[in-house]
DOPATOR-984727 format. One record per residue: chain; x, y, z of N, C-alpha, C in turn. Coordinates in steps of 0.1 Angstrom, whole numbers, plus 5000, padded with zeros to 4 digits. Layout:
<nodes>
NODE kette n_c1 n_c2 n_c3 ca_c1 ca_c2 ca_c3 c_c1 c_c2 c_c3
NODE     A    X    Y    Z     X     Y     Z    X    Y    Z
...
</nodes>
This chain:
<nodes>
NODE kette n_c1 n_c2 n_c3 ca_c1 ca_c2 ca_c3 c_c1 c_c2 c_c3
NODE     A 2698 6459 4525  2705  6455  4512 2720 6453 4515
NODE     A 2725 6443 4509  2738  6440  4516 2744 6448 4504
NODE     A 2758 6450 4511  2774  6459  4502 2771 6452 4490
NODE     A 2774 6442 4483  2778  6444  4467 2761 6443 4459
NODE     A 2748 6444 4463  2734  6446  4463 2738 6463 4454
NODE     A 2743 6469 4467  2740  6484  4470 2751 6491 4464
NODE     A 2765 6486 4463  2772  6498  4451 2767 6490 4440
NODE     A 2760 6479 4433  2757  6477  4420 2744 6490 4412
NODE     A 2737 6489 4426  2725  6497  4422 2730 6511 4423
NODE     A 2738 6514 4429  2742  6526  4427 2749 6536 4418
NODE     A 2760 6526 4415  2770  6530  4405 2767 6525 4389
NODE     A 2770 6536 4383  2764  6533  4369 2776 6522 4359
NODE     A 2770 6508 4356  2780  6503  4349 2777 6500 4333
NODE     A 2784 6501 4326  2780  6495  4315 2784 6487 4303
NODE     A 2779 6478 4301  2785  6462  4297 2779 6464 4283
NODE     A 2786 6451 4274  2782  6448  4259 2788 6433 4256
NODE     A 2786 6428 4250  2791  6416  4242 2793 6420 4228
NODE     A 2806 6416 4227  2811  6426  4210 2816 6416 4203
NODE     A 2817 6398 4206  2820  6393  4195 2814 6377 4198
NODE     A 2808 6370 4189  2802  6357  4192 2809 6347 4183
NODE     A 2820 6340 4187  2831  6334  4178 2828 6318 4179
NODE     A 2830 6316 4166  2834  6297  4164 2844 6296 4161
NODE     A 2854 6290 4170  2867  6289  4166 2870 6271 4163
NODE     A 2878 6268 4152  2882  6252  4153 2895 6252 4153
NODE     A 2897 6239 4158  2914  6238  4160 2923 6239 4148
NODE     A 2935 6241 4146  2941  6244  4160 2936 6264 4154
NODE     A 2939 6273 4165  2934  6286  4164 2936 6295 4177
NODE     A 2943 6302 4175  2949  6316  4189 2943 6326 4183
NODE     A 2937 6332 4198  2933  6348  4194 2939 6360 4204
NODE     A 2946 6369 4200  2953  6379  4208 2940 6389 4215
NODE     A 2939 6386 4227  2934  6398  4232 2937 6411 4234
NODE     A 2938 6425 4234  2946  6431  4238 2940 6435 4253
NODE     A 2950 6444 4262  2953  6449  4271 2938 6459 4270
NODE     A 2934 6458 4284  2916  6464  4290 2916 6481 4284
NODE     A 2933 6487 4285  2937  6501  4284 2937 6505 4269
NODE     A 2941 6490 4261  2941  6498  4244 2930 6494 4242
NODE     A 2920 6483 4244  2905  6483  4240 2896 6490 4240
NODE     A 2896 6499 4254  2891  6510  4259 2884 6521 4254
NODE     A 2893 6529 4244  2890  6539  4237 2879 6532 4221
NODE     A 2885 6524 4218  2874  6511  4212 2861 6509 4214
NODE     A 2859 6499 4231  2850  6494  4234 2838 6504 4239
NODE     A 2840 6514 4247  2836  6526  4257 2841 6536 4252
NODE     A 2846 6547 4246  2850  6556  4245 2846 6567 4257
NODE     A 2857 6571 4266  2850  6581  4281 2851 6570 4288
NODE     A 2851 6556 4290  2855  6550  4299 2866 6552 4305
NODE     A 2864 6552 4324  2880  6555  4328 2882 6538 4329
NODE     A 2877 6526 4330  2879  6512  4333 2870 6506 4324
NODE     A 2878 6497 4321  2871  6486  4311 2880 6469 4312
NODE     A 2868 6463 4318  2873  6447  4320 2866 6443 4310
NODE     A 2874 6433 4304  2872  6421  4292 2872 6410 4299
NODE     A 2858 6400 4297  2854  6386  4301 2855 6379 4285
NODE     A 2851 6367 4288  2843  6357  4276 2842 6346 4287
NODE     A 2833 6337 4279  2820  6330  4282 2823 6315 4269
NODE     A 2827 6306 4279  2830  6294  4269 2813 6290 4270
NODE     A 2809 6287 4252  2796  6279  4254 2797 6272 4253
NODE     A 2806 6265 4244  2810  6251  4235 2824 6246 4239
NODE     A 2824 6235 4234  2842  6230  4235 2850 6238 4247
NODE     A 2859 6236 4243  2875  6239  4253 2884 6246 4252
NODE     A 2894 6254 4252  2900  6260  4246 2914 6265 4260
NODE     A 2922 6274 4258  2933  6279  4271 2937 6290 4269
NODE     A 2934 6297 4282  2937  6314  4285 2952 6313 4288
NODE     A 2960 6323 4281  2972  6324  4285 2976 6337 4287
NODE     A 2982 6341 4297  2987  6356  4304 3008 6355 4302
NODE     A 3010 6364 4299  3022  6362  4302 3031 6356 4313
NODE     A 3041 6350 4313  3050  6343  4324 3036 6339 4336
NODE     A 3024 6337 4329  3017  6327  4339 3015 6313 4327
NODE     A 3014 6305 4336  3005  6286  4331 2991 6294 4326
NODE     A 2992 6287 4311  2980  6284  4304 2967 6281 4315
NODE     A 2958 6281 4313  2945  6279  4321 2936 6274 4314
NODE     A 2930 6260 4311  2925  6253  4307 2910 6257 4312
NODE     A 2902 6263 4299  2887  6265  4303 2879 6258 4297
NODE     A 2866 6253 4299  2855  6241  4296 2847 6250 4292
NODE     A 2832 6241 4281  2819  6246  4289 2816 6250 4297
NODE     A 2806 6264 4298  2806  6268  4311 2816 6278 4318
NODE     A 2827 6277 4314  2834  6284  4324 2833 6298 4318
NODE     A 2834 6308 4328  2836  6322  4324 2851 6328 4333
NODE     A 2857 6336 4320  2868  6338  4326 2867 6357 4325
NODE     A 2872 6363 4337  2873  6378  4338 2889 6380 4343
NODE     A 2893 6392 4336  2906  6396  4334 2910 6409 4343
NODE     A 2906 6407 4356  2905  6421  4370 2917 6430 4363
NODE     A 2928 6429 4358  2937  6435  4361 2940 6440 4349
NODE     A 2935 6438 4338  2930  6442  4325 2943 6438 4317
NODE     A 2950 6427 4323  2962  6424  4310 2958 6418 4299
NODE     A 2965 6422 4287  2966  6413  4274 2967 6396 4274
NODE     A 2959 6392 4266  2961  6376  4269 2958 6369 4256
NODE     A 2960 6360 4256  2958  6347  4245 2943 6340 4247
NODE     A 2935 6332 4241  2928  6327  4240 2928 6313 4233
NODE     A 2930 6302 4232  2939  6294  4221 2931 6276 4226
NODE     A 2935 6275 4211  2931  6259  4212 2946 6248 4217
NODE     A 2953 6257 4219  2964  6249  4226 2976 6255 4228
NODE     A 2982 6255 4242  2993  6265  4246 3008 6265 4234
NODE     A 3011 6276 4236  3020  6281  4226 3016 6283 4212
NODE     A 3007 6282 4207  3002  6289  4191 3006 6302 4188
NODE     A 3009 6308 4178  3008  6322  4173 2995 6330 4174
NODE     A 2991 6336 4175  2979  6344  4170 2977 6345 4159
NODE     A 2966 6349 4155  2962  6347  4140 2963 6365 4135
NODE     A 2967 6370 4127  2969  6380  4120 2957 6384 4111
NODE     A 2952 6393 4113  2939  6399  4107 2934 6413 4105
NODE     A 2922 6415 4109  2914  6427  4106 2922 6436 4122
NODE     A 2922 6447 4120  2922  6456  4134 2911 6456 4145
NODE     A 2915 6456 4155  2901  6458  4166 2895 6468 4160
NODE     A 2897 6477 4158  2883  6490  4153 2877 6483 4143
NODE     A 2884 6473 4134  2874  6467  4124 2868 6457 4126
NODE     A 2867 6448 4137  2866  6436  4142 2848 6446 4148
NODE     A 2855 6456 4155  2844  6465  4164 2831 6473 4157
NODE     A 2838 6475 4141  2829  6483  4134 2811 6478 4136
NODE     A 2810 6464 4138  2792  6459  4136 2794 6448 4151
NODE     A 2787 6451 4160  2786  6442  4174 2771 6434 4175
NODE     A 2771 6426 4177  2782  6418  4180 2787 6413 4167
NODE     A 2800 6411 4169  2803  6406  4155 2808 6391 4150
NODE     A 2803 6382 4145  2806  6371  4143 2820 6364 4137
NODE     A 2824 6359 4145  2841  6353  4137 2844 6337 4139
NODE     A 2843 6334 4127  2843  6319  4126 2860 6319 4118
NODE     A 2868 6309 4128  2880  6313  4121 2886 6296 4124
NODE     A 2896 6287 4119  2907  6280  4123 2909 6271 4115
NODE     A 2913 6255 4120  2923  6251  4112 2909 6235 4107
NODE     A 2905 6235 4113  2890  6227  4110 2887 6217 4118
NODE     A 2895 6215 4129  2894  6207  4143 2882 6206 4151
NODE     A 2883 6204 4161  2871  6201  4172 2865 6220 4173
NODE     A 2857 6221 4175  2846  6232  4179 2849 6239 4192
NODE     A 2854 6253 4191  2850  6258  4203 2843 6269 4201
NODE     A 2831 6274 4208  2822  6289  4210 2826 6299 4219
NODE     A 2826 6309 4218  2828  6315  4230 2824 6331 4227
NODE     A 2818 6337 4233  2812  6351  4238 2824 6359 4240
NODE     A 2829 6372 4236  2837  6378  4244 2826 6396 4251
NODE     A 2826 6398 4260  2827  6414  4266 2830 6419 4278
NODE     A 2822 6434 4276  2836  6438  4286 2825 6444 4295
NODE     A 2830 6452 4302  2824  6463  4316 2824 6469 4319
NODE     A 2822 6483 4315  2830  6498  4318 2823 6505 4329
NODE     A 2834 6509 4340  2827  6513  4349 2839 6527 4354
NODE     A 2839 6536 4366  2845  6541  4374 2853 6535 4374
NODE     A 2869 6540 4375  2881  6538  4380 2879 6533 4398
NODE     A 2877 6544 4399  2879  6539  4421 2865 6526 4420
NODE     A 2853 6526 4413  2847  6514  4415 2855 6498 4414
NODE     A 2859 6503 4402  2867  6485  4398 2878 6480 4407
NODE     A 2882 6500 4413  2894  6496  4420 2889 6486 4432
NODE     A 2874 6493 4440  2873  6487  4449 2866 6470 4446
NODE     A 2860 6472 4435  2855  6457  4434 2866 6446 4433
NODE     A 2874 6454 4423  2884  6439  4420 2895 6441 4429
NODE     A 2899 6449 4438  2907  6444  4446 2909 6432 4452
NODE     A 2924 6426 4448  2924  6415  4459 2927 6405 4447
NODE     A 2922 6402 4438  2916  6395  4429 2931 6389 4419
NODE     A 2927 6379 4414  2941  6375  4406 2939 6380 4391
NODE     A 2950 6379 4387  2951  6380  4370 2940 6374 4363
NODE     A 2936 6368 4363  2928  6356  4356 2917 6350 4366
NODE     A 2903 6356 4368  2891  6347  4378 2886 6339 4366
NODE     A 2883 6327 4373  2874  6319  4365 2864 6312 4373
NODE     A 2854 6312 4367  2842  6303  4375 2834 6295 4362
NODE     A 2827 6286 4367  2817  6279  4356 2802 6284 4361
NODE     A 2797 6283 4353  2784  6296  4357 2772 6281 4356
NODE     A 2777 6270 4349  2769  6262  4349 2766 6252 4365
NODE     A 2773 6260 4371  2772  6253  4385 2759 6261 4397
NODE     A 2756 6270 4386  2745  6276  4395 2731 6276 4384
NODE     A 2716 6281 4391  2706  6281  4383 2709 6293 4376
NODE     A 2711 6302 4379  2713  6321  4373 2726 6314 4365
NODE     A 2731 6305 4366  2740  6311  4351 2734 6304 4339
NODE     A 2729 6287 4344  2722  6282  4332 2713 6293 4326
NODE     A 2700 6300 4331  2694  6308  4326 2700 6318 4319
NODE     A 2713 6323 4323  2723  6330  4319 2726 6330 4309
NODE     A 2735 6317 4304  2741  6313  4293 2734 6310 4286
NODE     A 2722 6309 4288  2707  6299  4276 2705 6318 4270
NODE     A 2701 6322 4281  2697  6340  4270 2707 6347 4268
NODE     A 2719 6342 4269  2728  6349  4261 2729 6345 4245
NODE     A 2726 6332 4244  2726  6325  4232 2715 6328 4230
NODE     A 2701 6334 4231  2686  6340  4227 2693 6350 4220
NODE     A 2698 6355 4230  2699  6375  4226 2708 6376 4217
NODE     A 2720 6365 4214  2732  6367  4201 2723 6364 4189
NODE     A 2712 6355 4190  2706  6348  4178 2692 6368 4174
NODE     A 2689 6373 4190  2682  6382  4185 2684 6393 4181
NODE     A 2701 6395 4178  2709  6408  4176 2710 6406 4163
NODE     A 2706 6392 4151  2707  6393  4146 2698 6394 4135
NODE     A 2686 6395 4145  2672  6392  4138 2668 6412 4135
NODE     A 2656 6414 4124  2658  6426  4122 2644 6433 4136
NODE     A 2642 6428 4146  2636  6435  4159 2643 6440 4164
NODE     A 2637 6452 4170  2649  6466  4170 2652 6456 4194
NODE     A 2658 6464 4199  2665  6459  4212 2671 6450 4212
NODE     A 2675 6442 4204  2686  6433  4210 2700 6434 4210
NODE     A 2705 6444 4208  2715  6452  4217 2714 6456 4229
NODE     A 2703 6458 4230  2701  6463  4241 2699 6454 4252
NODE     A 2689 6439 4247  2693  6428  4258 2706 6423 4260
NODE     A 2715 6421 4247  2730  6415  4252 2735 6429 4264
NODE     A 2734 6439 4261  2746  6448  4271 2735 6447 4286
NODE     A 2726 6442 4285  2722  6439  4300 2728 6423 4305
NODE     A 2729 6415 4298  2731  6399  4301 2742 6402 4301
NODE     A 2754 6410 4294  2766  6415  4297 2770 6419 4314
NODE     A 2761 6429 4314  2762  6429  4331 2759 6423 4342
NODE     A 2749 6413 4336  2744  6403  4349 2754 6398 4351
NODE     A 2757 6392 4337  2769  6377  4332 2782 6382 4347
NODE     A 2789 6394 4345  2794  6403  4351 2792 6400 4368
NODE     A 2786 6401 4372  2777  6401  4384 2780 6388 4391
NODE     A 2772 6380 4382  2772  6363  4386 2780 6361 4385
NODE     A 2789 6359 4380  2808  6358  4384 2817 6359 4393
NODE     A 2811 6377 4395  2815  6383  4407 2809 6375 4424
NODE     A 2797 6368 4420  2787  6364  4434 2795 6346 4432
NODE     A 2792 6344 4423  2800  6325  4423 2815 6329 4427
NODE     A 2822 6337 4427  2836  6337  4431 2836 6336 4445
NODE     A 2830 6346 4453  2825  6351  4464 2822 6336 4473
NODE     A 2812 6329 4466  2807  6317  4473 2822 6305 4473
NODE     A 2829 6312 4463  2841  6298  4461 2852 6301 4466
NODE     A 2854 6316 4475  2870  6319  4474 2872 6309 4490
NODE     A 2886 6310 4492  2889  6301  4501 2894 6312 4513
NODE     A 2900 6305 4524  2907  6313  4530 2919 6321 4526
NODE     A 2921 6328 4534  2934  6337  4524 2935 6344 4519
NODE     A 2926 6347 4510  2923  6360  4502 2917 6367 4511
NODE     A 2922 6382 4502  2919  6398  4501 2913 6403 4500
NODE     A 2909 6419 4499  2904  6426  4487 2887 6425 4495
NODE     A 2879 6432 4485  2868  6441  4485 2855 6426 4486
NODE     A 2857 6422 4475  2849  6410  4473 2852 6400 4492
NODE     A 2863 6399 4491  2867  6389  4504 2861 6394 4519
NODE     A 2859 6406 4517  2851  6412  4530 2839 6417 4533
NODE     A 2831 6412 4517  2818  6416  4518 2813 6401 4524
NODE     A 2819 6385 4521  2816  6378  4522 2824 6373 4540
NODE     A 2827 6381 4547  2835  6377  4562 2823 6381 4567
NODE     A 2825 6371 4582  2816  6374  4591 2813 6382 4598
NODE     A 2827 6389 4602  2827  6403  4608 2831 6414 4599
NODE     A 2836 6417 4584  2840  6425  4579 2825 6429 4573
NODE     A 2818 6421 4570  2804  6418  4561 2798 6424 4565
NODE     A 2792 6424 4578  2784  6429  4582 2782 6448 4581
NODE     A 2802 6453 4582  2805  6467  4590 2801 6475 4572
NODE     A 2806 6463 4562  2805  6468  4547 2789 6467 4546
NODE     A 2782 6460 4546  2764  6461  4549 2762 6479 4554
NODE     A 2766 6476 4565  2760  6488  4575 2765 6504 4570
NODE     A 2777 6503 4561  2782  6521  4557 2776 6517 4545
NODE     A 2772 6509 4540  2765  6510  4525 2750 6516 4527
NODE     A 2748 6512 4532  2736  6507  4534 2728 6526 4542
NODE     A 2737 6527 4549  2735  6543  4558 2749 6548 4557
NODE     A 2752 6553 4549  2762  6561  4543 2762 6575 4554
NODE     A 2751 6579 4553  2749  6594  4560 2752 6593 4573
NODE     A 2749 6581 4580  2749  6578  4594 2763 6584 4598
NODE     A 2763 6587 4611  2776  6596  4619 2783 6583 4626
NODE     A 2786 6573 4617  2790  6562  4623 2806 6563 4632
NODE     A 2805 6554 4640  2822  6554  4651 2824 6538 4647
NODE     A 2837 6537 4650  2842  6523  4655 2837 6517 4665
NODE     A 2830 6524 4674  2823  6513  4683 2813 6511 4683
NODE     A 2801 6517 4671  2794  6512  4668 2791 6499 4662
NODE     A 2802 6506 4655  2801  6490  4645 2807 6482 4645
NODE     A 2816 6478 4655  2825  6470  4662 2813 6462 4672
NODE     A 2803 6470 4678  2791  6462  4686 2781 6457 4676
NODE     A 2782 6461 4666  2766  6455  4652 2778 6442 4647
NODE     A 2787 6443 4647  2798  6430  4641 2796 6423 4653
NODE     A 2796 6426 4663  2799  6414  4674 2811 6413 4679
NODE     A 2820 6425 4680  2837  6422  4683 2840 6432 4687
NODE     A 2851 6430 4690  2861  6446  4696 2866 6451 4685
NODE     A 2865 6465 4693  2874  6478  4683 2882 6475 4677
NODE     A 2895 6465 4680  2909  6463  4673 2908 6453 4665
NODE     A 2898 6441 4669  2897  6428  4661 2890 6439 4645
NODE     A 2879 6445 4647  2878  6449  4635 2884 6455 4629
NODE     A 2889 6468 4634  2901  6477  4629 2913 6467 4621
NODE     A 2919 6457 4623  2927  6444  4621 2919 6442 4609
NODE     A 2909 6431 4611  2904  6425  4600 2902 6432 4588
NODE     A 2892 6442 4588  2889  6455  4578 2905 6460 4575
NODE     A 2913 6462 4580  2927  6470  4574 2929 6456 4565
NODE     A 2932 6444 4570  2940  6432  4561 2925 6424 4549
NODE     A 2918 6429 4549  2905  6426  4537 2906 6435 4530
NODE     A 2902 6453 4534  2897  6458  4522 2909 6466 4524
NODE     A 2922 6468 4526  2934  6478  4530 2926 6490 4533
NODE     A 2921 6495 4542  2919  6504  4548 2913 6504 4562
NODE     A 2910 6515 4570  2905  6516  4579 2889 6516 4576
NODE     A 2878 6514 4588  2865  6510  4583 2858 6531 4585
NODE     A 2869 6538 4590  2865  6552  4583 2867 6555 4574
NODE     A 2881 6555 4571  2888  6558  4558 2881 6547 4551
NODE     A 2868 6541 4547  2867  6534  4534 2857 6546 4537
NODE     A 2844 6545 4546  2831  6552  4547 2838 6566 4536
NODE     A 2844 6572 4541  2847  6581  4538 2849 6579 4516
NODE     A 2859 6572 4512  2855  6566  4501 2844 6564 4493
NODE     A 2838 6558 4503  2819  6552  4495 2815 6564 4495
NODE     A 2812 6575 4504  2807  6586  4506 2814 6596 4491
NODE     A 2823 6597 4490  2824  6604  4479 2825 6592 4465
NODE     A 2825 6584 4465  2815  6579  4455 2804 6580 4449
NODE     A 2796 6578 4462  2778  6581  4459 2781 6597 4455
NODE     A 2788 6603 4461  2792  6624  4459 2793 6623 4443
NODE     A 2800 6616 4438  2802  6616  4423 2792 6611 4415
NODE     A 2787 6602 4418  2777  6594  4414 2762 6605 4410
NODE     A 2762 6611 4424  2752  6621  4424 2751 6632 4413
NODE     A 2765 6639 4416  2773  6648  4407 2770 6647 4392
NODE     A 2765 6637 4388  2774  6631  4373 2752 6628 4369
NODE     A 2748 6624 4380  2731  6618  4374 2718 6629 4375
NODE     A 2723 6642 4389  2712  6649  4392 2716 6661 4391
NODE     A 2705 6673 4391  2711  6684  4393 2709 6690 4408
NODE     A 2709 6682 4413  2711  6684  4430 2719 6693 4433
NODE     A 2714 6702 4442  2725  6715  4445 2732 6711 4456
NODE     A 2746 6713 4458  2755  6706  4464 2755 6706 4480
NODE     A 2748 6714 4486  2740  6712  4499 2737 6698 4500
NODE     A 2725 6694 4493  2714  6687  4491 2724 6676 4493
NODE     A 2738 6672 4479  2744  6660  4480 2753 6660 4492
NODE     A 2755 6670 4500  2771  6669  4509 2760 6664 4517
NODE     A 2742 6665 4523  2738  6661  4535 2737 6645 4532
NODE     A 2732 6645 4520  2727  6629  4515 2740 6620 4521
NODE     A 2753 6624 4515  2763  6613  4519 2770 6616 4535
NODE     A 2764 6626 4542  2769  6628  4555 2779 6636 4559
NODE     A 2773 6647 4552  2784  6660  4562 2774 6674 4558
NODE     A 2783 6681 4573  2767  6689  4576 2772 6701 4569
NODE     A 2779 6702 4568  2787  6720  4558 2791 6716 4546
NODE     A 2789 6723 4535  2793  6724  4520 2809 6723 4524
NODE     A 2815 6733 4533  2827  6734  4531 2836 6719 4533
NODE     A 2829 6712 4545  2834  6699  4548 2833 6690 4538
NODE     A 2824 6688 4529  2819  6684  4516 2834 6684 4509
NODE     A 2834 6695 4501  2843  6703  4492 2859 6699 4494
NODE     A 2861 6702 4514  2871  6698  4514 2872 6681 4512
NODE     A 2866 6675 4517  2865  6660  4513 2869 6655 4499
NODE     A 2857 6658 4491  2859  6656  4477 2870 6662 4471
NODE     A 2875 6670 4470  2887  6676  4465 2897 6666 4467
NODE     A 2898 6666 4482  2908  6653  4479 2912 6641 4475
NODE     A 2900 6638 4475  2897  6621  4466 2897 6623 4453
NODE     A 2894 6632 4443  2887  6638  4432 2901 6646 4422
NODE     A 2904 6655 4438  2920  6667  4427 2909 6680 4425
NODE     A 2893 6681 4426  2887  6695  4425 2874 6693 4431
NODE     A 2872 6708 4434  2860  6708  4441 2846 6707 4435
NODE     A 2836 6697 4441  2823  6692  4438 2818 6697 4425
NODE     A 2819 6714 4425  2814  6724  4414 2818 6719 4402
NODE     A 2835 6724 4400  2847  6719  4390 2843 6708 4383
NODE     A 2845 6698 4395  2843  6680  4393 2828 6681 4377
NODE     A 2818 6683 4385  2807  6684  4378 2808 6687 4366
NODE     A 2810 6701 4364  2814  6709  4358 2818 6699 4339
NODE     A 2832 6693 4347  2841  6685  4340 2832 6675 4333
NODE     A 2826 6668 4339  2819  6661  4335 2812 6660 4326
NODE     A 2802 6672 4327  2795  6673  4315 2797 6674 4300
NODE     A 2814 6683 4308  2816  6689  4292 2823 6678 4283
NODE     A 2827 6664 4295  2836  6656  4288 2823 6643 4282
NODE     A 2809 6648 4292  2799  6640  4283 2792 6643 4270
NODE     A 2795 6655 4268  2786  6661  4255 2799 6662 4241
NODE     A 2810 6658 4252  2816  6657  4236 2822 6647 4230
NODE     A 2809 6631 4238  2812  6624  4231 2807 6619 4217
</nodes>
């Protein structure tokens, strides 16, 4: 199973579509920042990325002291870095003044037909709440503003056709279809992340840019994949096909780290991951991600974490039952 296969299936993410809008010209919508939505969208989320999904018409993403970005049919735009942005039928508009996000949020998805009576634009908005150190590692690298058109592949037409099923079935009185949008939410998510991947150029960074290198690819495959394994640099410097330093090089300037110091990373990921799903007795999870003593465990996690495996746990629960 290759690297971005294996932390998807691993790590627990969870998506929604919270608003299905017709906007006409002229018309601006204030996004807010991924950090005030948050307690909104997810409540207990430590990360939350905000997308939308042009169905219709045209419209332009605006970020501060960056150029407007002109989006079509088709295109899906995700906001890695979770800043506040505009949405607008033409650069420089006001935003429109209205209801508060909690009230906008009270009924999901929620419908907003709003503007000045111009040409037609649609568009989907949601988000993605996942782990802090996950998003860290996914969206590293990544710019303010990704955009891709989903209509350039078969998985997104299928995509975009049942997203527009499941908005029409959220509003029908059959019980799940909430439950299909926050899955098409995370595909939507997904397919984004895999069309970027196929598009980025040379140059780029980051987590995504070295799942898709020829020699970085493979070393990210191989600690995913066998986490537990008592891997060396010269193992996996001979499964890449290269020398010790060409990889040590490469892997430091893609994913900023060394190809131990990530293992080590992933490994107390899945440690949390475990922590948070089973009641595995902490033996059990320190052998699963590869280390042969509790204490080596403990000391590990603690430091990635700030407490030991027990504590960590512990925290968790209590901060899940009281939501």
């Amino acid at each position: 199973m290759d690297a971005l296969s294996e932390t998807l299936r691993v790590v627990r993410l969870v998506g929604a579509i919270f608003i299905n809008a017709r906007f006409t010209a002229p018309w601006c919508y204030q996004s807010p920042s991924a950090d005030a939505a948050a307690p909104l969208l997810e409540p207990g989320a430590e990360r939350v990325v905000i997308f939308h999904l042009i169905t219709e018409g045209e419209c332009y993403a605006e970020l501060v002291d960056e150029p407007p970005v002109r989006l079509t049919a088709g295109d899906a735009v995700i906001f890695p870095k979770g800043h506040a942005h505009r949405m607008t039928s033409q650069p420089g508009l006001p935003p429109a003044t209205g209801a508060r996000l909690d009230q906008v949020l009270a009924r999901r998805p929620r419908q907003l037909v709003y503007g000045g009576g111009g040409p037609s634009t649609r568009l989907v908005c949601g988000y993605l709440a996942c782990d802090a150190r996950l998003a860290g590692m996914l969206l590293a690298g990544l710019p303010a503003l990704l955009r891709v058109n989903v209509r350039g592949s078969n998985a997104g037409i299928w995509l975009e056709a049942s997203v527009r099923y499941a908005l029409t079935e959220a509003r029908s009185p059959r019980p799940g279809g909430a439950g299909v949008l926050a899955k098409l939410a995370e595909v939507l998510f997904i397919e984004v992340l895999r069309l970027y991947m196929n598009e980025q150029g040379e140059g780029r960074t980051g987590w995504l840019a070295g799942v898709g290198d020829r020699i970085v690819g493979p070393v990210l495959n191989s600690l995913h994949t066998r986490p537990a394994h008592a891997w060396t640099l010269d193992e996996l410097a001979h499964d890449a096909g290269t020398s010790r330093s060409v990889l040590a090089e490469r892997f430091q300037n893609l994913v900023g780290s060394s190809p131990m110091q990530y293992l080590t990373q992933w490994r107390m990921l899945l440690a949390a991951n475990l922590l948070c799903r089973s009641n595995a007795p902490l033996a059990r999870i320190a052998e699963d991600v590869g280390y042969q003593t509790d204490t080596a465990f403990s000391r590990a996690f603690r430091r990635e974490y700030g407490s030991p495996p027990a504590a960590w746990r512990r925290s968790q629960m209590t901060r899940d039952h009281a939501r």
